[in-house]
NUROLUM-202937 format. One line per field, with one value per residue: residue number from 1; residue in three letters; y, x, z of N, C-alpha, C in turn. Coordinates in steps of 0.05 Angstrom, whole numbers, plus 5000, padded with zeros to 4 digits. Atoms other than C-alpha are relative to their C-alpha. Layout:
seq	NUM;...
type	ALA;...
n_Y	Y;...
n_X	X;...
n_Z	Z;...
ca_Y	Y;...
ca_X	X;...
ca_Z	Z;...
c_Y	Y;...
c_X	X;...
c_Z	Z;...
***
This chain:
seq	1;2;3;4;5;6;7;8;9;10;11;12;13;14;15;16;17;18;19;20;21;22;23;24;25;26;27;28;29;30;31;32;33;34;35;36;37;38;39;40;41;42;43;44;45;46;47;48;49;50;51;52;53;54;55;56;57;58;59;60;61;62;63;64;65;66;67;68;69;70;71;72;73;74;75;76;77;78;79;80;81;82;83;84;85;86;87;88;89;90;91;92;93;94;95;96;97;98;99;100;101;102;103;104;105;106;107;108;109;110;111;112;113;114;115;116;117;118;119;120;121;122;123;124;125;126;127;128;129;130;131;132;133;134;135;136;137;138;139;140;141;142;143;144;145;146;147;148;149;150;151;152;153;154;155;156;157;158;159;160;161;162;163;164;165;166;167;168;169;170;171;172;173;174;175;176;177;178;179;180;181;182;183;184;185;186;187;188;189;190;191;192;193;194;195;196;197;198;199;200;201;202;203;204;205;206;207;208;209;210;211;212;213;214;215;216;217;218;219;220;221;222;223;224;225;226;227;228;229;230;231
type	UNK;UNK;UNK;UNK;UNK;UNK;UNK;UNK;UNK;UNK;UNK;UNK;UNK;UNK;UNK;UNK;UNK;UNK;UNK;UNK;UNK;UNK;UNK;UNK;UNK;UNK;UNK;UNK;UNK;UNK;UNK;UNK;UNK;UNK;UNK;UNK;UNK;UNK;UNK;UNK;UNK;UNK;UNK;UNK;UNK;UNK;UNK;UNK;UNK;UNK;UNK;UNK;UNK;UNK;UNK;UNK;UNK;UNK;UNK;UNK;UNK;UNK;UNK;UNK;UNK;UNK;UNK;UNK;UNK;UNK;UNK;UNK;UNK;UNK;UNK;UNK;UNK;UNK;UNK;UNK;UNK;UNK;UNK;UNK;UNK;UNK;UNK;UNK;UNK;UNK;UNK;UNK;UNK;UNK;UNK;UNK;UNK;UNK;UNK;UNK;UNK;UNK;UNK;UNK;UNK;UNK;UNK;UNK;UNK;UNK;UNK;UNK;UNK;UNK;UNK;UNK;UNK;UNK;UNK;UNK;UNK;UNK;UNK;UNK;UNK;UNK;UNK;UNK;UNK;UNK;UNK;UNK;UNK;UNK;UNK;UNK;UNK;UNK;UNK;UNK;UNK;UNK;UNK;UNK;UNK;UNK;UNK;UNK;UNK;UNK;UNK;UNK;UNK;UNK;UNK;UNK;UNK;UNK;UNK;UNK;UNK;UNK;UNK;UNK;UNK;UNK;UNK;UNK;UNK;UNK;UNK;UNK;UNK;UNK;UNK;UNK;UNK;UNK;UNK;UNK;UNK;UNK;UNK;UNK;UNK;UNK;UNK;UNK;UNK;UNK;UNK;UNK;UNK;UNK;UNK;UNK;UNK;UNK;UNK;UNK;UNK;UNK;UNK;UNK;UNK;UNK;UNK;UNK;UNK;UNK;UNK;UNK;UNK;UNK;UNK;UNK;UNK;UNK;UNK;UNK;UNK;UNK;UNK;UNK;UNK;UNK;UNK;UNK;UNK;UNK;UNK
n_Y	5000;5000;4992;4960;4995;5023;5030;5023;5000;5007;5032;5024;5000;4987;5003;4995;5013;4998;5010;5006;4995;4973;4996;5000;5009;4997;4993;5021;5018;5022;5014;4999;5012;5030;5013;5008;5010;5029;4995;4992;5025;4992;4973;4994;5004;4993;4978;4998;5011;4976;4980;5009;4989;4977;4995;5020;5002;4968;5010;5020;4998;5013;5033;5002;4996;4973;4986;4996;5036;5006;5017;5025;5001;4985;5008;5029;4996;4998;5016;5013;4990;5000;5022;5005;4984;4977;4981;4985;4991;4995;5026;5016;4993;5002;5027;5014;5004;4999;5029;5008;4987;5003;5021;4992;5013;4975;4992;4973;4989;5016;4983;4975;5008;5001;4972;4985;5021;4984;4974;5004;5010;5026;5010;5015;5031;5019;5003;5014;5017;4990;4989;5030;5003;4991;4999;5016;4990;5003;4977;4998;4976;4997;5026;4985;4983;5017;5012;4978;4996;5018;4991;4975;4999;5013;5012;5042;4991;5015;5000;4981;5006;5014;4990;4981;5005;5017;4974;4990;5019;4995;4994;4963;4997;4987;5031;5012;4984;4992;5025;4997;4979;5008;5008;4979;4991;5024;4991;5024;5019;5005;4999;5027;5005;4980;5021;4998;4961;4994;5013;4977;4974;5002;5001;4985;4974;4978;4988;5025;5002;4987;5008;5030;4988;4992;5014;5017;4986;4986;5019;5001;4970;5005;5019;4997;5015;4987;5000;5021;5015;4986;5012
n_X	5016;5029;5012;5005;5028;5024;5000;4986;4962;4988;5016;4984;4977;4985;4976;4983;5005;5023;4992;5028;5001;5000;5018;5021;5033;5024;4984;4973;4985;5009;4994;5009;5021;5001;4996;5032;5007;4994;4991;5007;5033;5018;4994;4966;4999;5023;4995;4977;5007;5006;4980;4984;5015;4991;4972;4998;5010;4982;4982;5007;4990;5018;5004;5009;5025;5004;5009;4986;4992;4977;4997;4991;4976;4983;5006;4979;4971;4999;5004;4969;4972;4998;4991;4958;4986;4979;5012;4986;4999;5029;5017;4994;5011;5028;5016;4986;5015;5032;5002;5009;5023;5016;5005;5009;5034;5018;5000;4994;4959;4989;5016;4985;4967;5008;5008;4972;4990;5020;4990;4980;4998;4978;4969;5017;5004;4984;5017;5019;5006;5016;5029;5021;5007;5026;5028;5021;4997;5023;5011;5015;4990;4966;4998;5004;4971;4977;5003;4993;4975;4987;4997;4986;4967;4988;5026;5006;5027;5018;5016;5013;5028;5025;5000;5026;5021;5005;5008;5030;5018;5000;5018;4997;5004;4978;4989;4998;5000;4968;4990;5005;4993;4972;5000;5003;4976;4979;5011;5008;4992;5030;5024;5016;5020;5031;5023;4996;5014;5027;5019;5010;5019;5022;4991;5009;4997;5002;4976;4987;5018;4996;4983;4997;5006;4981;4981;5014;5006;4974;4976;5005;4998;4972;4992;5031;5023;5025;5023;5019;5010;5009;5031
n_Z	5024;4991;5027;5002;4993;5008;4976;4999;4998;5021;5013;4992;5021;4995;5001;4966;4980;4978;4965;4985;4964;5006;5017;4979;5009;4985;4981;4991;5015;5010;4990;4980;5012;5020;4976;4973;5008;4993;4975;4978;4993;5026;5019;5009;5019;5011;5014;5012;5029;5012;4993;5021;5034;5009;5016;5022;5019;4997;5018;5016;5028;5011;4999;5029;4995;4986;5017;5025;4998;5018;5016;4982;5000;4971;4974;4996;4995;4969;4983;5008;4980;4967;4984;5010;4980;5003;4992;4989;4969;4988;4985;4981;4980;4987;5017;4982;4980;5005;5006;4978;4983;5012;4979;4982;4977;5008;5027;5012;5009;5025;5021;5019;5012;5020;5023;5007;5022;5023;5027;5011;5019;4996;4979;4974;5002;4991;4972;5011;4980;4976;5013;5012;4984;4984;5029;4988;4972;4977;5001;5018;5024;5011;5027;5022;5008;5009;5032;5017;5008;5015;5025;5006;5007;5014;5021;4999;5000;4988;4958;5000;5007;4986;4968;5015;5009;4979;4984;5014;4984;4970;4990;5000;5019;4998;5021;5022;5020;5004;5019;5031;5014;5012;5032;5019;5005;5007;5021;5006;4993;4990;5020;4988;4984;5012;4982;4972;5001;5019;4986;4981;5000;4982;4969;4977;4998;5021;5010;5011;5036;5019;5005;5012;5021;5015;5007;5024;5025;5003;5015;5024;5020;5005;5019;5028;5003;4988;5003;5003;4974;4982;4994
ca_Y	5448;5464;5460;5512;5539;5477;5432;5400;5387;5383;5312;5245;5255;5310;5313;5341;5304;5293;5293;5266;5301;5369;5367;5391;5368;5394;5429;5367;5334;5282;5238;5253;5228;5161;5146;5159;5126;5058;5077;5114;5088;5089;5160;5175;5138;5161;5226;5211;5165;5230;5279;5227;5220;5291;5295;5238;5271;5345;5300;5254;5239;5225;5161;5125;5148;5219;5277;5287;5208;5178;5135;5062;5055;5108;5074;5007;5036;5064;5007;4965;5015;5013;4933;4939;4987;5045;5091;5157;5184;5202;5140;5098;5142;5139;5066;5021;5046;5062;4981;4966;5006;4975;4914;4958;4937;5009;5013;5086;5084;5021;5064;5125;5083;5051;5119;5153;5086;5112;5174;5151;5117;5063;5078;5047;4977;4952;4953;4914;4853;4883;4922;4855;4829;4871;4872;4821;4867;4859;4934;4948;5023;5001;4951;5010;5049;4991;4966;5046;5045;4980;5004;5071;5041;4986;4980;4905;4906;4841;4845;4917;4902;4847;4874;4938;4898;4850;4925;4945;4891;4922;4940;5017;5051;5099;5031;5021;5093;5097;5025;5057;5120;5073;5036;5100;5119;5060;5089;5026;4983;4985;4975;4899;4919;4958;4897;4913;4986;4984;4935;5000;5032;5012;5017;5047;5106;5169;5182;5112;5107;5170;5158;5084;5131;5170;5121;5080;5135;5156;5087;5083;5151;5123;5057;5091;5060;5113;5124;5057;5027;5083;5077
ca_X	6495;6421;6366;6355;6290;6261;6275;6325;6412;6423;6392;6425;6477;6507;6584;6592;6611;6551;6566;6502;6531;6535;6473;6407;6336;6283;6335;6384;6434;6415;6461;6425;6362;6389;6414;6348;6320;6355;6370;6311;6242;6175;6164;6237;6232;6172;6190;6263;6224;6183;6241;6277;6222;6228;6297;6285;6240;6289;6337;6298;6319;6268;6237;6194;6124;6145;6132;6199;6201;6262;6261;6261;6330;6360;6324;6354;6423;6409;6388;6454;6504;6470;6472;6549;6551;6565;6523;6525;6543;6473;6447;6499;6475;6403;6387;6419;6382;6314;6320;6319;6269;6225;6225;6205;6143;6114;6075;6082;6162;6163;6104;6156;6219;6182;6160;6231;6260;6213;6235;6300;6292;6340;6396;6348;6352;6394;6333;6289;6294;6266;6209;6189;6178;6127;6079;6044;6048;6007;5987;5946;5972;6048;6033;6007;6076;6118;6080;6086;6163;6175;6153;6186;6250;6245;6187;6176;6106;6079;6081;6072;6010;5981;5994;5947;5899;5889;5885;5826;5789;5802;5748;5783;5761;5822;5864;5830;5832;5910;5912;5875;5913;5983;5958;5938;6015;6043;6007;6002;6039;5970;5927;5915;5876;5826;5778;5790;5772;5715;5686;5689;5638;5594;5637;5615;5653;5645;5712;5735;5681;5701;5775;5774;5736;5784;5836;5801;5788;5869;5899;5841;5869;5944;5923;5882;5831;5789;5737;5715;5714;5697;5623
ca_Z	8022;8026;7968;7920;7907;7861;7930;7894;7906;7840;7826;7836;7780;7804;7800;7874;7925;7977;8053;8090;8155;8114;8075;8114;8114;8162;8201;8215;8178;8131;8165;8232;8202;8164;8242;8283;8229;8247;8319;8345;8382;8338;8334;8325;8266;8240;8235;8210;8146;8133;8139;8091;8037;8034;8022;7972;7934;7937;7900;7858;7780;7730;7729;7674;7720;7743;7716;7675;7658;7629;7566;7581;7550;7598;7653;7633;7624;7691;7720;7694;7723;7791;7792;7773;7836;7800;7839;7867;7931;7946;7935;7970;8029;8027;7986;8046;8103;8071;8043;8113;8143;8099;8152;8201;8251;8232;8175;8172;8168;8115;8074;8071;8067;8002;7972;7982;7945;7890;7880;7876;7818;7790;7829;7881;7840;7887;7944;7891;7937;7999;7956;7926;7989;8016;7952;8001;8067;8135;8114;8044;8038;8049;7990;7950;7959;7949;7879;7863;7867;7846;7774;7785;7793;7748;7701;7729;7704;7725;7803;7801;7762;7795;7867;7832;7804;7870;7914;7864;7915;7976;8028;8034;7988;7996;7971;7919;7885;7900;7866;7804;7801;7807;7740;7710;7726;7696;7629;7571;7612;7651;7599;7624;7679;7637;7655;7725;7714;7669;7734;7783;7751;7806;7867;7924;7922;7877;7876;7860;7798;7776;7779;7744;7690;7670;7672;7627;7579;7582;7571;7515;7482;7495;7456;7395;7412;7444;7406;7389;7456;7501;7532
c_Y	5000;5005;5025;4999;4970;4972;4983;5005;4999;4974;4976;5004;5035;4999;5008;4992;5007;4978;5002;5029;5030;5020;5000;4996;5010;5011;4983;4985;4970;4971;4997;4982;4975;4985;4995;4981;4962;5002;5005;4981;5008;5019;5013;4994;5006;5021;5000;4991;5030;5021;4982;4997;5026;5009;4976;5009;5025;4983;4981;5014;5002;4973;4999;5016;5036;5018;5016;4974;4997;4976;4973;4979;5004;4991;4971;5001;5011;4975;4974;5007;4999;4968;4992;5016;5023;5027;5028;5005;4998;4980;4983;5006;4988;4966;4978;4997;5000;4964;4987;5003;4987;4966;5000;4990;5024;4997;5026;4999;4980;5018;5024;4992;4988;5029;5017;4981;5013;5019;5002;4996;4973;5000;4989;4965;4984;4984;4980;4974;4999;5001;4971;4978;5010;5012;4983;5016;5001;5031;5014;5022;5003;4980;5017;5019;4987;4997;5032;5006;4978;5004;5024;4993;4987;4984;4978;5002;4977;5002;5026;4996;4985;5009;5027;4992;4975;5031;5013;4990;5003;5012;5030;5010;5023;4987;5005;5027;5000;4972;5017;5029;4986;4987;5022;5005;4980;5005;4976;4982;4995;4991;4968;4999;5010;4989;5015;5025;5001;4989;5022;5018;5004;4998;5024;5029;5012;5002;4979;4999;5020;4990;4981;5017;5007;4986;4987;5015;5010;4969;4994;5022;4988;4974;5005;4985;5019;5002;4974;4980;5014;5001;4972
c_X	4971;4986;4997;4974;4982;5003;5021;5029;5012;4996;5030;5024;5014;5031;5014;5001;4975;5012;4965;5007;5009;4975;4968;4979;4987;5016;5021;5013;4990;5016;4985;4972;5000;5011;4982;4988;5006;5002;4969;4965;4982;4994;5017;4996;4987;5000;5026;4988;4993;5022;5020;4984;4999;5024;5002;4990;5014;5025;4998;5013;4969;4998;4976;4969;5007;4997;5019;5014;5029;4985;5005;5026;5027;4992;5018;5038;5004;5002;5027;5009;4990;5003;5029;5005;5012;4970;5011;5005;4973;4982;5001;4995;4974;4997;4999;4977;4973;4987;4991;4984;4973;4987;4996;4970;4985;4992;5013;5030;4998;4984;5019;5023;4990;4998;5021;5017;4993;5006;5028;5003;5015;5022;4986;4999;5010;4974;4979;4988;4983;4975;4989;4993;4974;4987;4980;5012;4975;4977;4992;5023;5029;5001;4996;5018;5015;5002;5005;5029;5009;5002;5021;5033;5009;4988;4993;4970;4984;4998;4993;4972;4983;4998;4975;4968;4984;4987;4977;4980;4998;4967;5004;4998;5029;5031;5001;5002;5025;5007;4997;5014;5044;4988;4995;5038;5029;4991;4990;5008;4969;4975;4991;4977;4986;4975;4993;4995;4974;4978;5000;4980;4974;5012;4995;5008;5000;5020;5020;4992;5020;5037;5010;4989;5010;5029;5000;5005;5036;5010;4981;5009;5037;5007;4987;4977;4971;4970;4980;4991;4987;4965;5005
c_Z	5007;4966;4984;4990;4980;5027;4995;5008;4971;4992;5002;4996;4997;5014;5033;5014;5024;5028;5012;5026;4999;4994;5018;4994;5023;5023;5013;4978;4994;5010;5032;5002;4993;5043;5016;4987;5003;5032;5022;5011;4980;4988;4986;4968;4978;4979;4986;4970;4990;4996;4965;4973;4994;4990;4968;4975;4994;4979;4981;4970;4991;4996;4979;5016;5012;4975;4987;4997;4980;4983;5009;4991;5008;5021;5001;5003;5031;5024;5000;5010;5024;5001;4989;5023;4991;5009;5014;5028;5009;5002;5020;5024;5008;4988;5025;5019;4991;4985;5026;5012;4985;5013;5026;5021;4999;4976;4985;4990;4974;4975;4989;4993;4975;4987;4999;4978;4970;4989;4994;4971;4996;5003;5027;4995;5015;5036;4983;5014;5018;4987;4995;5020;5011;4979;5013;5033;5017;4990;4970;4990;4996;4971;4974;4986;4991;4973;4984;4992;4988;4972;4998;4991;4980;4978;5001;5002;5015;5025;5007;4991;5010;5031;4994;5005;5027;5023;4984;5024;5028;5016;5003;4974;4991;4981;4979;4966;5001;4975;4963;4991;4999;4970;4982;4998;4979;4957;4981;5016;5025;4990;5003;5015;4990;5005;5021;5005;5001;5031;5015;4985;5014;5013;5010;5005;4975;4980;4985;4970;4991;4988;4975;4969;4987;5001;4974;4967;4992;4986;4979;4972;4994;4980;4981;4994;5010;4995;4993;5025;5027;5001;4996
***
């Protein structure tokens, strides 16, 4: 089985059985990949995470932050049948090891084993554990993937949110625009930090100001409030 032209397998919830050790990614079997990935030395792994966020995102669902979001009634009924174990094939493949990798001594591999979690969605709830662990990670930008999937999979707004609104404060400025474009993704459920916005309009970078700008101005358009609080 190989993708078809939108990248994807037919998405999570597809009725056909999925063989890892059939199914190809980057020229090797997606089982070849979930093995180096626990097996091989640092590069090994490196490139197996990348190789696997790409397959992750070739078979992602919709989730409440992507860009064909589910309802947060289908996300909760989602998120139910995966902690009853009623998942699919494709997850019980990939969810397991990319939970693990996420306690890796590489940032780079825990940063992509987080952001493949992510595009799982909430057949990924079962890694929620792990992820909520490293919302306080040695490494800023794996903290910025983790707090991005933790919402994806499971709209848990408060530690997603404050992990956000704590990475606004970072010294990279790189940080702190991914922080403000995960609360922009989180749409009202963001609309707390709007404080925490409005204060970048003097930080150091261009791209940060501008950013925090139009966030501001979006979750003020999403809570009708635009025109009276904008400026």
């Amino acid at each position: 089985m190989s993708p078809d032209r939108s990248g994807k397998w037919g998405g999570w919830h597809d009725p056909e059985p999925f063989d890892p050790t059939t199914v190809q990614c980057e020229g090797k079997s997606v089982a070849y990949w979930l093995h180096l990935l626990q097996h091989g030395n640092a590069n090994d792994r490196r490139t197996a995470a990348g190789a696997l966020l790409w397959a992750s995102h070739g078979l992602e669902g919709p989730t409440l932050s992507s860009s064909d979001p589910m309802d947060r009634e289908t996300a909760e009924s989602e998120i139910r049948s995966a902690k009853l174990g009623r998942l699919s094939n494709k997850a019980k493949a990939f969810v397991p090891p990319l939970a693990r990798a996420l306690d890796d001594d590489d940032p780079q591999v825990r940063g992509a084993a987080a952001s493949a979690l992510g595009a799982i969605g909430p057949e990924a709830v079962t890694a929620l554990p792990s992820l909520e662990r490293h919302l306080e990670d040695a490494n800023e930008m794996v903290e910025i993937f983790v707090a991005r999937s933790v919402y994806r999979i499971s709209f848990e707004v408060p530690a997603a949110l404050e992990t956000n609104v704590l990475l606004l404060s970072s010294k990279d400025p790189e940080v702190r625009f991914q922080a403000v474009i995960n609360i922009c993704s989180m749409g009202t459920d963001g609309a707390p930090a709007r404080p925490n916005l409005t204060a970048l309009a003097n930080d150091p970078s261009s791209d940060v100001r501008s950013i925090a700008r139009r966030t501001v101005e979006c979750l003020d358009r999403l809570s009708g409030t635009g025109s009276s609080r904008s400026k």
